[in-house]
N, C-alpha and C positions, 0 to 999 in steps of 0.2 A: 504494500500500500504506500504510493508516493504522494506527499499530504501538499497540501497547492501555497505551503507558507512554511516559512523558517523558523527557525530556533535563534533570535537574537542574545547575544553573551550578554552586554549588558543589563539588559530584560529579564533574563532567568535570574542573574546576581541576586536581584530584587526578591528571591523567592527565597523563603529562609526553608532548607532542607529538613524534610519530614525525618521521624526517630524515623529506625531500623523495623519498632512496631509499628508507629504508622503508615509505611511503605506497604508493609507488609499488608498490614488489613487493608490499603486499599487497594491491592493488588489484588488480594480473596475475594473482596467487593464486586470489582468490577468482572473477575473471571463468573462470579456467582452472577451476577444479574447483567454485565455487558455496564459501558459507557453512558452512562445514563447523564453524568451534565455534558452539555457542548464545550468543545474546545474555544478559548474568546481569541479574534485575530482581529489584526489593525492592519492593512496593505502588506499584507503577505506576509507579519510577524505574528507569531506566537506571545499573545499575553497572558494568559492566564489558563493553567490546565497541563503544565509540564511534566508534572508527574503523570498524569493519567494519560500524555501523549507518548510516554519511556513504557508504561505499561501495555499500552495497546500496541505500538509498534513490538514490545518483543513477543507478546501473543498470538500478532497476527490479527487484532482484533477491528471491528469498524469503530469509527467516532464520527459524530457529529460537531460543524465550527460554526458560529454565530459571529459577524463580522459586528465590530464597532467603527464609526467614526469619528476620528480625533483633525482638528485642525493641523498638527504638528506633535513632532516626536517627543514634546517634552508633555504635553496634556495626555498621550499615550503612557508615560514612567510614570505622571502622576497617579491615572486611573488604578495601575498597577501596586502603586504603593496604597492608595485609599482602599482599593480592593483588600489589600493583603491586611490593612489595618481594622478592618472590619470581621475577620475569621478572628472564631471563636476561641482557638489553639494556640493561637501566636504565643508569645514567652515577653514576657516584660520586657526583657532585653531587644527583643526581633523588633518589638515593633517601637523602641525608642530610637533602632537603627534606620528603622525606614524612615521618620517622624525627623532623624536628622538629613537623611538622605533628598526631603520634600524641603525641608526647612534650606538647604544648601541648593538647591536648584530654583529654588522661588528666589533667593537673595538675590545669585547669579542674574534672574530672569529681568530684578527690576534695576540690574546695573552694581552690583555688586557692591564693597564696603568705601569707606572712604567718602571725600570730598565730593564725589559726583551721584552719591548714594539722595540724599535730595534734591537734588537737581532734578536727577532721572525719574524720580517717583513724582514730580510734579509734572514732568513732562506728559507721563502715563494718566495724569490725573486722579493717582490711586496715593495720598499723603502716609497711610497707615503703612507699618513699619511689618515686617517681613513675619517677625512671632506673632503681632496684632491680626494679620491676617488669616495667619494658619489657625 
């Protein structure tokens, strides 16, 4: 089965790796009932569903993909990290790493530190400071 979208590195980064039990069961899971959620893609990249796309490719198994639309590649990392921040599982730690990961791309996003830090944020018309936002 050759899937019609890739595996981007820095995208998967984003995915904090399931224990060796939870691998596991959802690998029991999905052999026991099949792929039951869709794989999520953005222009041919893989968001969200990496594990269950490692599991079905090595079974051989079908999956379903549900395409989102993002204007650009950084509202795509976000989607990915807000997704991730919303499972139940996460680890304190996972998700204060993602929560830095959005906090550091949003900074970047509105001109980064320093002298031109409000400059740029009045230009955008958005005054509120980068933790204010988030």
């Amino acid at each position: 089965m050759n899937p019609s979208f890739r595996v981007d590195a820095e995208f998967k980064a984003l995915i904090p790796p399931l224990s060796t039990e939870e691998y596991d069961q959802l690998e029991a899971n999905i052999l026991a009932e099949g792929c039951r959620d869709a794989l999520v893609v953005w222009n041919s990249l893989l968001l969200d569903g990496h594990n269950r796309f490692a599991i079905c490719q090595k079974h051989d198994l079908p999956f379903a993909t549900t395409a989102l639309e993002f204007a650009d590649r950084q509202s795509a990392f976000n989607w990915i990290i807000n997704n991730q921040l919303g499972r139940r599982n996460l680890h304190p730690d996972q998700a204060s790493y993602l929560r830095g990961k959005r906090y550091n791309a949003e900074k970047q996003a509105q001109g980064g530190t320093g002298a031109n830090q409000h400059v740029q944020s009045s230009q955008n018309d958005n005054s509120a400071k980068t933790h204010e936002r988030l």
